[in-house]
N, C-alpha and C positions, 0 to 999 in steps of 0.2 A: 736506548738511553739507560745509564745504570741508575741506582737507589739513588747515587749522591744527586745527577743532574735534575732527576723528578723531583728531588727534594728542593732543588734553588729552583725550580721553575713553578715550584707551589710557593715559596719564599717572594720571588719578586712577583709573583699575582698580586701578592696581598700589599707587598709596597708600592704596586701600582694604583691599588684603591687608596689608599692612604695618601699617596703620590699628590693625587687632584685636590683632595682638602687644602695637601696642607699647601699651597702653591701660592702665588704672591698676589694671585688674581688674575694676572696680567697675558692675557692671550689671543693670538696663539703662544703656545708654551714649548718647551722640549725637556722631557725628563731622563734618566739611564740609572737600571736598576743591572746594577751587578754580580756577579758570585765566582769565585775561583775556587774549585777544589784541587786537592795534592791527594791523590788514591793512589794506594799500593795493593795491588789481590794476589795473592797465594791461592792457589788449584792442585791437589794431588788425588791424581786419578789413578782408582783400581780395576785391571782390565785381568779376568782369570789367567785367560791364556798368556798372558804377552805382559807379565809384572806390573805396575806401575811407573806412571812418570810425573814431575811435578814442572807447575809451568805458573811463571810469576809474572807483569804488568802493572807496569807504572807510568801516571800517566795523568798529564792535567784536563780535569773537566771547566770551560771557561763560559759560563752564560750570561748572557747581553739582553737587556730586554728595553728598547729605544720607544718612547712615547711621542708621538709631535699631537699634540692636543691644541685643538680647535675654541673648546670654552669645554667648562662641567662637568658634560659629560659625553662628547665625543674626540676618538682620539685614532691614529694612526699605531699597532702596536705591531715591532719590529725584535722578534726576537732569534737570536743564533745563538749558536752553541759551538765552540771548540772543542773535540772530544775525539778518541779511538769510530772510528768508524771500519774496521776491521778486528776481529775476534784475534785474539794471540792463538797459534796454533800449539797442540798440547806439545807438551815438554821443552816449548819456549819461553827463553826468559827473554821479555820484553821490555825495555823503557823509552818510552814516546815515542812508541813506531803505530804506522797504520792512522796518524794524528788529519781529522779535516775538518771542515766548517759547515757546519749545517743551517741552513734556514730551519729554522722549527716554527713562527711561526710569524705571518705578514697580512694583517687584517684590520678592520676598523670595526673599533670596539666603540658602544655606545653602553651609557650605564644610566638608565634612567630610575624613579622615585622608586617603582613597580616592574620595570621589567628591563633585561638586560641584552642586547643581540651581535652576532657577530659575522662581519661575510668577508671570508677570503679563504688562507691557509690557518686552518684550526684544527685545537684537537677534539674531540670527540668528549662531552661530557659521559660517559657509561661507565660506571666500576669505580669504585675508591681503593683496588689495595694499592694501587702503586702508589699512594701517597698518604692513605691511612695506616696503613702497616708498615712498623718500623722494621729498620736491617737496610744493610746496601745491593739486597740483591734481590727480595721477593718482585721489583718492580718487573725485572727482563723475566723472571719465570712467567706472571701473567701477561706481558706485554702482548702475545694472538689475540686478545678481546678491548686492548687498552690502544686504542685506536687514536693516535696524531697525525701533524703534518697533512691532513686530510682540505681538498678544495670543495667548498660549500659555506654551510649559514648555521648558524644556531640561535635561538630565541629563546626565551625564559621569560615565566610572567608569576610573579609573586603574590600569593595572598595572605594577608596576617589578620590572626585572630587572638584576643586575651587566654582565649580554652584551648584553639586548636595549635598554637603556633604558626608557625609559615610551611605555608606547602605552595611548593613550587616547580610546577609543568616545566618543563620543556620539551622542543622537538628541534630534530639537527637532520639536515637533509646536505649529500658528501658524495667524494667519487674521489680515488688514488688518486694525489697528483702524480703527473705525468710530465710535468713542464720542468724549463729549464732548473727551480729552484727543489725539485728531487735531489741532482746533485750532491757530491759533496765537492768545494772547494778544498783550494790549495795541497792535489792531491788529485793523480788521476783516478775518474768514477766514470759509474757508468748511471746517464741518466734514465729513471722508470720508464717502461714504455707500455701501451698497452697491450702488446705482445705477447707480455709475462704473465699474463692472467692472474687468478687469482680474485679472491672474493673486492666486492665493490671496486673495482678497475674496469670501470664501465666508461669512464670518458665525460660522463654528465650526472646529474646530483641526482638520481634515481636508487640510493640507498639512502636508510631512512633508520634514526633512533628516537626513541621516545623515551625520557626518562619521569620520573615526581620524585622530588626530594622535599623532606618532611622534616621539621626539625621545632627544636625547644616549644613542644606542647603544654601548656600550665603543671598537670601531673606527673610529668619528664623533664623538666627545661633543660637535660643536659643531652637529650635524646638527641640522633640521626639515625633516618631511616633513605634507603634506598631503594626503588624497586624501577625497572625497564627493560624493555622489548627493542632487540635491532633486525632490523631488514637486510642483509647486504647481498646486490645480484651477483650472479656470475658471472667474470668476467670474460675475456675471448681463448678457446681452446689451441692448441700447438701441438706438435710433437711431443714436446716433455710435458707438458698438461692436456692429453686428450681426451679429456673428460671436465666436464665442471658441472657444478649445481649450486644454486644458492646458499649463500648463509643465513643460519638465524642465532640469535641469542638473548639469552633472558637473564637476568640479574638482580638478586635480592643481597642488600644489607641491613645490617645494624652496628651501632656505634655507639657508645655511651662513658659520659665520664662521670666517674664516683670519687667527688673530693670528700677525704678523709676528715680535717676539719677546714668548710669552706670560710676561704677569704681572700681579701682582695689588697690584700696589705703587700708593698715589695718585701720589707724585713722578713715576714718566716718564710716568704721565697727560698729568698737566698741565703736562708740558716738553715736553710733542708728541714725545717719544719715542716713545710705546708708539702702536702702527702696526697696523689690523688691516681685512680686506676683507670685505665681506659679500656677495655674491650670490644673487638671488632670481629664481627662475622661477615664473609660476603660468601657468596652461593652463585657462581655462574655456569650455563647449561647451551652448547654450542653446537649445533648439528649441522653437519658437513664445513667442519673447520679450515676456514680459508678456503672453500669455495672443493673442496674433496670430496665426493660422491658416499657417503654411508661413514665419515672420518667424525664420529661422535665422540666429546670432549665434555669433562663436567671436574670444575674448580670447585676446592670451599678453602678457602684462608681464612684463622683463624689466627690472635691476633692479641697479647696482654702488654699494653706499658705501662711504664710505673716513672710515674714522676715526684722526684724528692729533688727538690731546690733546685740547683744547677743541673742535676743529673737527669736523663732520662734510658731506663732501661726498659728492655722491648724484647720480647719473644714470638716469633710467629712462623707458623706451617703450613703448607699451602700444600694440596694433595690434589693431581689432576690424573682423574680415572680416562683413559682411552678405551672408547668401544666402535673398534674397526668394522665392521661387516665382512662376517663371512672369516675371521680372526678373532682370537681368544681376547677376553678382555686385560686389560694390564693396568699397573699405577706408576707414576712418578712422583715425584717428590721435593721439596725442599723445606727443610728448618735450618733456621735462623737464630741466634741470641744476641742483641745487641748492645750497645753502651752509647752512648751521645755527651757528652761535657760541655755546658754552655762554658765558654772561658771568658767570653765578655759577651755585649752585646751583637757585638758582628760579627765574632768568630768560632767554631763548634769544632771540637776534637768528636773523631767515630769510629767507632772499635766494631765489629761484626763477625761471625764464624757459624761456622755448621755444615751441614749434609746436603748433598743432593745425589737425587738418581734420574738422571735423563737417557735415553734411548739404548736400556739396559746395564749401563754403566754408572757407579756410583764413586764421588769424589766427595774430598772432604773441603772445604773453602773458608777464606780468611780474609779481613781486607781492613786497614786503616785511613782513615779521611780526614783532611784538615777542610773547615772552609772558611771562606773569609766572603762575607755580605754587603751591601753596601750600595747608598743610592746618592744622586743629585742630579 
C-alpha cells in the first residue's frame, strides 16, 4: 500500500469511531467512509554500469471502508481499496496500468467502554511509522514488519489513570490469508497459497504479537510510547524457499507533540498562528526476516513535522541495517521531505521528494497527491 492509502485508511479509522456517536440511534445501521487519492510518482534511478533511467506512475488510490452496525458498539467493518497492485517496471511511464481491488479488511469490530477486539481479516497492530511518519513513501519502505490483511483476532484492554495515563495491552494471534480474498480483483491474480512460504503462513492462528501502548501521562499529556514483541512461524519450505525458520521482532517508539502556544481555538488554526512540533522515533529489530535463516534486519525511523495552520511539513529517515550471515553487513535507506495543504476540510494537496537506496541501487523520488475524504 503507498503513504497516500495508509494515510485514508488511518483517516476513515477515526470516522469510524466518530461514525457510531454521531448516528441517528437507529439500528442496525449502515455507514461508508471514503477517500479517493490522484498520485503522480517520479523515480530516477542510478545504475553505474548501465546510466540511468527514469520511470513515472499515475494512478488512483480508492478506499472504501463499509460499516453494517449492530447497535454501539458492534459492527461489521468492510474495507477495499482500489489501487496499483503491480510495481511499474523501471523506465516505464505508467498511467492506471497494473490498476485492482483489494479486500484489506473484513471483520467484526467491537468497541467497548475498556476494551476493544477484532476477528477476521485485520491488520496487525505493531509499529507506527507507516502512519506516524509523514511522506508518501516511508510506509512501503517498512511495510516487512507492518503486517495487514492478516486472518486472526486482536484484543485491547485499556487502563486509565489521573498520573499514569492510559496504557493499554494488547495481544493479536494471525496466520497469511490464504483464501479467496488474498486476491486482487478486476484483474488477473494469483491467489496466496500456502506453498509460498514465508514467515507466519502457517494456515492457523499460531503467530503471535503482543503490543502496550502508553499514552498522555499527567507529566507528558502529549506523550506516546510504543514497545512489542512478535512471534511469526515458519511457514512450508519448496524449491525456491528450501529452508525456513521463524520470525521474531521487537519494537520500541516515541512520539510527542510540543505545541508552540497551546490552544484550542479554530481562528489561530487557520491564521497559521498556532505552531506545534512533533517528533517520532521507532526502533525495530527482526531476525530471520520473513522467515530467511540468519537474514537480520534493524529499522530506526526518525521523524520531525511541523504544523502551522493549514500546513503541515514533515521530514523523515528511515535507515534499515542488513546483517546476512556469513555476508558483510550493509545499509539502505530512505529520506523524505514532505508538504500537506489542508485545502478544506475534506480535501488535502501532497508534495513529497527524496532519496533512496535499495538493493545497492540508489534513485531520487518525487510524488504529488490530491485527496478528497468523506463519509455518510
Amino acid at each position: 500500500m503507498t503513504r497516500g492509502g495508509a494515510l485514508l485508511a488511518a483517516g476513515c479509522a477515526l470516522c469510524a469511531c466518530g461514525g457510531v456517536v454521531a448516528s441517528t440511534g437507529r439500528y442496525p445501521g449502515f455507514g461508508i467512509d471514503y477517500g479517493t487519492a490522484i498520485q503522480y510518482d517520479f523515480s530516477s534511478l542510478r545504475v553505474p554500469t548501465a546510466g540511468g533511467s527514469v520511470t513515472t506512475n499515475g494512478y488512483f488510490d480508492i478506499t472504501n471502508d463499509l460499516h453494517f452496525r449492530f447497535d454501539p458498539n458492534n459492527e461489521i467493518w468492510l474495507s477495499t481499496e482500489i489501487s496499483p497492485v503491480t510495481s511499474a517496471r523501471p523506465g516505464q511511464r505508467r498511467w492506471l496500468g497494473g490498476t485492482g481491488l483489494n479486500v484489506a479488511d473484513l471483520h467484526w469490530y467491537h468497541q467497548g467502554e475498556v476494551d476493544t477486539w477484532r476477528v477476521g481479516k485485520i491488520d496487525i497492530p505493531f509499529g507506527r511509522a507507516q502512519t506516524a511518519a509523514p511522506g508518501l513513501y516511508t510506509s512501503d519502505f517498512v511495510a516487512p514488519y507492518a503486517l495487514g490483511g492478516m486472518i486472526g483476532a486482536t484484543y485491547e484492554r485499556r487502563f486509565s489513570s489521573d498520573t499514569l495515563g492510559t496504557l493499554a495491552p494488547s495481544v493479536s494471534v494471525y496466520a497469511v490469508d490464504t483464501s479467496v480474498l488474498s486476491r486482487a480483483f478486476l484483474r488477473p491474480s494469483a491467489q496466496a497459497r500456502r506453498s509460498d512460504g514465508g514467515a507466519a503462513n502457517t494456515g492457523k492462528p499460531n503467530n503471535v504479537a503482543a503490543v502496550l501502548n502508553w499514552r498522555a501521562p499527567a507529566a507528558l499529556p502529549y506523550l506516546e510510547v510504543q514497545v512489542g514483541f512478535m512471534a511469526n512461524q515458519k511457514g512450508d519450505t519448496n524449491a525456491a524457499n528450501p529452508t525456513a525458520s521463524n520470525e521474531r521482532l521487537r519494537t520500541a517508539s516515541v512520539r510527542y507533540l510540543i505545541p508552540i502556544e497551546p490552544t484550542t481555538l479554530l481562528s489561530p488554526t487557520l491564521s497559521a498562528r498556532y505552531v506545534d512540533l512533533v517528533p517520532f522515533v521507532e526502533y525495530v529489530r527482526v531476525s530471520n526476516e520473513n522467515g530467511v535463516p540468519g537474514y537480520d534486519t534493524h529499522y530506526l525511523t526518525t521523524s520531525l513535522t511541523v504544523d502551522t495552520g493549514r500546513f503541515a511539513w514533515g521530514l523523515t529517515h528511515t535507515n534499515r541495517r542488513i546483517s546476512p550471515v556469513g555476508t558483510p553487513t550493509s545499509n539502505e535507506y530512505l529520506t523524505e521531505a514532505s508538504v500537506v495543504y489542508h485545502l478544506t476540510g475534506l480535501i488535502d494537496l501532497g508534495l513529497s521528494g527524496g532519496r533512496s537506496r535499495q538493493g545497492g541501487q540508489t534513485s531520487n523520488v518525487a510524488g504529488v497527491q490530491i485527496v478528497l475524504n468523506g463519509a455518510f
